[in-house]
C-alpha positions as semicolon CSV with decimal commas, in nm:
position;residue;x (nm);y (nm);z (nm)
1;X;-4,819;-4,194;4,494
2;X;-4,610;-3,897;4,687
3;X;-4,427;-4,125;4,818
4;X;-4,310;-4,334;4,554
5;X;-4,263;-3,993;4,339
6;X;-4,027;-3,853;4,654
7;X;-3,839;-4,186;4,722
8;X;-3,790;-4,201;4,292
9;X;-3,636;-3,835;4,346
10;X;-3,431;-3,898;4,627
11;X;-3,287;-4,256;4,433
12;X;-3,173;-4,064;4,140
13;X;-3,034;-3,714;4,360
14;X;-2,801;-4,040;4,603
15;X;-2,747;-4,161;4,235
16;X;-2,606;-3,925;4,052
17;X;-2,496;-3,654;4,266
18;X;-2,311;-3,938;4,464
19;X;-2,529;-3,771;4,796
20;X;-2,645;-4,003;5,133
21;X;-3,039;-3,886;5,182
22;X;-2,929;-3,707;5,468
23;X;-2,756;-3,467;5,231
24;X;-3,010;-3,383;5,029
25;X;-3,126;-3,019;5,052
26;X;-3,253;-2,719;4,873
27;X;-2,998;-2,523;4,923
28;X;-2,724;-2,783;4,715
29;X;-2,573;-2,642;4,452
30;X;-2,358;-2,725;4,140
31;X;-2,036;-2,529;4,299
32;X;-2,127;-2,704;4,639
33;X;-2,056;-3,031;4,439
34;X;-1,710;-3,126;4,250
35;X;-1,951;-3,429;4,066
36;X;-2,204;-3,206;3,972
37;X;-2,054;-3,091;3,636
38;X;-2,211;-3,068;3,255
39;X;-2,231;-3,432;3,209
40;X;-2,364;-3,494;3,560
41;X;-2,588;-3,253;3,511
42;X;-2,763;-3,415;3,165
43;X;-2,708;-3,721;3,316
44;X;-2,944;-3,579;3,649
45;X;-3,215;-3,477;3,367
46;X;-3,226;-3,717;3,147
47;X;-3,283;-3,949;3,485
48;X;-3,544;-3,724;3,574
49;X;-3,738;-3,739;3,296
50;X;-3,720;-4,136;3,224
51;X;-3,799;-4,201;3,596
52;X;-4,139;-3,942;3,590
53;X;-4,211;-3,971;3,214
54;X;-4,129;-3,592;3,119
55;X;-3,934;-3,393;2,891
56;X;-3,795;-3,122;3,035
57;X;-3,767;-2,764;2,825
58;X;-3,465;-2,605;2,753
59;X;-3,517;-2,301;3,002
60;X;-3,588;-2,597;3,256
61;X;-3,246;-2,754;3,253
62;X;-3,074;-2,450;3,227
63;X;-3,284;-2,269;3,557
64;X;-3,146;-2,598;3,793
65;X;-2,887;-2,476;3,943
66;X;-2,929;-2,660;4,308
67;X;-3,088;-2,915;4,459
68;X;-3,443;-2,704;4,500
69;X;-3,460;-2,559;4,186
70;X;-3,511;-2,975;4,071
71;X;-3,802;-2,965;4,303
72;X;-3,946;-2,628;4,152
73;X;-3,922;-2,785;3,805
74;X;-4,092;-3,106;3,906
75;X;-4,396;-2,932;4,035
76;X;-4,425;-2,765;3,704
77;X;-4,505;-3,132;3,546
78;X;-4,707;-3,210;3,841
79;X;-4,494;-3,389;4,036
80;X;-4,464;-3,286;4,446
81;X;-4,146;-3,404;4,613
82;X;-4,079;-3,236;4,949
């Protein structure tokens, strides 16, 4: 199940934040990206939680501010990407 959980996360990160795989890392913020504005960003959550069946709080979509803050968040709900 990890792995279909990590290759979901990675799909929707090369998705909607326009990233290769390679790319992806913790330390990718919303200033590091031009794409990554306001609509990107509901777009990115609402993504998230259709693709892992959650509904993310208010303080959650507000506390992602780069790439490993959307991994923190996912653990809450249980679900591990590395």
């Amino acid at each position: 199940m990890m792995a279909k959980a990590q290759e979901t996360y990675e799909d929707i990160i090369c998705k909607i934040l326009l990233l290769e795989r390679d790319m992806i890392s913790n330390d990718v913020t919303q200033e590091d990206l031009e794409v990554w504005d306001s609509m990107t960003h509901l777009a990115l959550v609402s993504e998230l939680e259709q693709a892992f069946n959650i509904f993310l709080s208010d303080d959650d979509i507000l506390e992602i501010k780069t790439i490993g803050d959307i991994k923190k968040i996912l653990g809450k709900y249980g679900i591990k990407v590395i």
